[in-house]
C-alpha positions in Angstrom: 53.5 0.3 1.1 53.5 -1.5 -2.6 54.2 -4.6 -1.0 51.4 -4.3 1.8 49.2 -2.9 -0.5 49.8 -5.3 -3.2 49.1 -8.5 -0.8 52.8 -9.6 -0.2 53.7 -8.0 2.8 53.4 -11.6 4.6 56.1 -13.1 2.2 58.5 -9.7 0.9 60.5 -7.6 3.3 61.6 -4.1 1.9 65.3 -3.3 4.0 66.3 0.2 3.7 70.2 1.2 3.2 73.3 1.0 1.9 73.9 -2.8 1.2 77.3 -2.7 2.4 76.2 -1.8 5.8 72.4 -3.1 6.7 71.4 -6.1 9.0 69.5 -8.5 7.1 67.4 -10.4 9.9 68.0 -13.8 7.2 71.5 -15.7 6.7 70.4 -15.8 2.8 68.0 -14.6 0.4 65.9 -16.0 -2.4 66.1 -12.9 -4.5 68.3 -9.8 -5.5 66.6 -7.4 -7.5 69.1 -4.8 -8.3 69.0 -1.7 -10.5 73.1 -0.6 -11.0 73.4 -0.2 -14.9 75.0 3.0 -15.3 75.9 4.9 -18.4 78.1 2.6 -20.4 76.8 -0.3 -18.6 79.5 -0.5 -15.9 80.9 3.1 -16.2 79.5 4.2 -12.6 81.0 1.2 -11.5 77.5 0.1 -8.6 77.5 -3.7 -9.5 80.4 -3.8 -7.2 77.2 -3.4 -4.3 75.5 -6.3 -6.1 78.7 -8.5 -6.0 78.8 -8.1 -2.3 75.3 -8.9 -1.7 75.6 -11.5 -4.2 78.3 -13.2 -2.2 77.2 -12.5 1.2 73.3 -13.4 1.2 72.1 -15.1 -1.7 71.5 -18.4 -1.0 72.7 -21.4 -3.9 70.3 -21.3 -6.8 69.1 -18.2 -6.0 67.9 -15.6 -8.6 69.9 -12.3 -9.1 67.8 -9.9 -11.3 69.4 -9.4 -14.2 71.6 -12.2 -14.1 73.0 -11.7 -17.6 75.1 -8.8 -19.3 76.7 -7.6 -22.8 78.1 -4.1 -23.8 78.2 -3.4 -27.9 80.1 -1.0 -29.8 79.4 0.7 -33.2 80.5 3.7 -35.0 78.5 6.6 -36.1 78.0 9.3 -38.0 76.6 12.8 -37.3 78.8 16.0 -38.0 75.9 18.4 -37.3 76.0 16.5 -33.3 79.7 16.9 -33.5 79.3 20.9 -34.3 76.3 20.8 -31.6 78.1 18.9 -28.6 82.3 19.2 -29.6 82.4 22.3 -31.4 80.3 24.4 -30.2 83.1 25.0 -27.3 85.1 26.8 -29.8 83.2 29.9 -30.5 80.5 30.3 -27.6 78.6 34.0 -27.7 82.1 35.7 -29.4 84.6 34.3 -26.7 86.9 32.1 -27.5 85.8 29.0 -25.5 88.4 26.4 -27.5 90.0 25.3 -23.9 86.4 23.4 -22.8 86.4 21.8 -26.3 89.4 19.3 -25.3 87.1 18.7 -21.6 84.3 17.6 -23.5 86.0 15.3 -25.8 87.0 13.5 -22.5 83.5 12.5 -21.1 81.0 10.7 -22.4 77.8 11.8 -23.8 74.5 10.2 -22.9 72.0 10.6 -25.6 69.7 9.0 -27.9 71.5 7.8 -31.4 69.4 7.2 -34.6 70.2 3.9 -36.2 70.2 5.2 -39.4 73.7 7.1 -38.2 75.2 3.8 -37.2 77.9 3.0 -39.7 79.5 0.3 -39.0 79.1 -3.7 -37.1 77.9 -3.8 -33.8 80.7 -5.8 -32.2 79.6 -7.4 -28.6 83.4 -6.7 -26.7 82.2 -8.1 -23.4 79.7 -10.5 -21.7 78.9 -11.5 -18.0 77.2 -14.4 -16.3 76.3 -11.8 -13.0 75.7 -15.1 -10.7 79.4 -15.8 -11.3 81.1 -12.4 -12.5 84.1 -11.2 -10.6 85.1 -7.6 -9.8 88.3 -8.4 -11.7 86.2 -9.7 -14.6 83.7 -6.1 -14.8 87.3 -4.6 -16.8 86.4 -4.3 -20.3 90.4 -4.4 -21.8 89.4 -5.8 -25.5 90.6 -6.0 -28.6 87.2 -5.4 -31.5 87.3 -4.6 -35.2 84.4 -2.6 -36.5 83.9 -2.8 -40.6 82.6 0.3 -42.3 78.9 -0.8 -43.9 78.8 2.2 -45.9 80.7 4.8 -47.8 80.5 7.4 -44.7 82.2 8.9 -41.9 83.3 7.6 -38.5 82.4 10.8 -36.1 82.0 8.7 -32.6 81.8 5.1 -31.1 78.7 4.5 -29.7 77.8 1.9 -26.6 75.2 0.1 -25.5 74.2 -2.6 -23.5 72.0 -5.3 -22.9 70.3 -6.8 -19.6 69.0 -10.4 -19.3 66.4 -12.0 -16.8 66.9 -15.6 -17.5 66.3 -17.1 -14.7 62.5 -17.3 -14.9 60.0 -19.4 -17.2 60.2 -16.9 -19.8 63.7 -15.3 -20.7 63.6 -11.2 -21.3 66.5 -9.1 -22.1 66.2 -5.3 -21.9 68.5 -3.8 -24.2 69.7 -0.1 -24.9 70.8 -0.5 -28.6 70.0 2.0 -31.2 68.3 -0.2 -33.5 65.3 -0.3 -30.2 63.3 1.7 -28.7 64.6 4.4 -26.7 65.2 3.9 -22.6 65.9 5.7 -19.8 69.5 4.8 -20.2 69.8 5.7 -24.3 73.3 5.0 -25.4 77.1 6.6 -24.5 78.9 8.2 -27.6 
């Protein structure tokens, strides 16, 4: 109804379902305007969708929205968040809870992370061109160095990423990192 309503319903057709699966009643498309940035950029692994789309239906010099991607590691610092989200499992309401701890040191937390607790570089360990990215190519397997920027402790590597839509007039990159405001997506310690 946006579309109708909005006075593009003679020029923008809004397809319904999985993209692996739906009839598109074009050979190719214009425009792919995908939302598939999980936690940790790539963690949830849905740009594999876009790259199918990508390859199936968009025609040459088409626009893929974003088209660009980076993911950026720091290190921070923040013992009380450690007690709060790591050990906390060790002592819950008098019962020995110690087992969960090692669980939760396995997964990945989404939250918001104050700069001021970043304590090191932010090193960029991977970038994508999305028109041209391959599934082999979404791996991130990289060597990085982080450097210490202050006399502190190193509780948790954070991630974050940035988006880019470059393909217009006017470049704009949506980014996740700390030193931002926060998004939906905050960062993955």
């Amino acid at each position: 109804r946006i579309v109708q309503d909005n006075g593009f319903g003679d020029r923008i057709t809004v397809i319904k379902g999985e993209i692996e699966t739906v009839e598109l009643p074009v050979d190719k498309v214009d425009v792919i305007v995908s939302e598939w940035m999980g936690y940790c950029l790539i963690y949830e692994a849905m740009f594999d969708s876009v790259i199918f789309a990508r390859d199936k239906w968009l025609r040459p010099g088409g626009m893929l929205l974003p088209d660009k991607a980076s993911l950026h590691l720091s290190a921070i610092e923040d013992g009380k968040y450690k007690d709060e989200k790591i050990n906390f499992w060790e002592r819950v309401y008098g019962f020995d809870m110690s087992c969960v701890k090692e669980a939760a040191l396995s997964e990945p937390l989404v939250d918001v992370v104050d700069s001021r607790q970043i304590v090191s570089n932010v090193e960029c360990i991977w970038t994508a061109d999305l028109l041209t990215v391959t599934k082999a190519e979404m791996q991130v397997d990289v060597p990085f160095k982080l450097v210490a920027n202050r006399n502190d402790y190193f509780h948790a590597l954070v991630l974050h990423f940035d988006a880019g839509f470059t393909q217009g007039h006017k470049p704009i990159w949506l980014t996740t990192s700390p030193f931002a405001r926060a998004t939906h997506s905050r960062q993955t310690v």
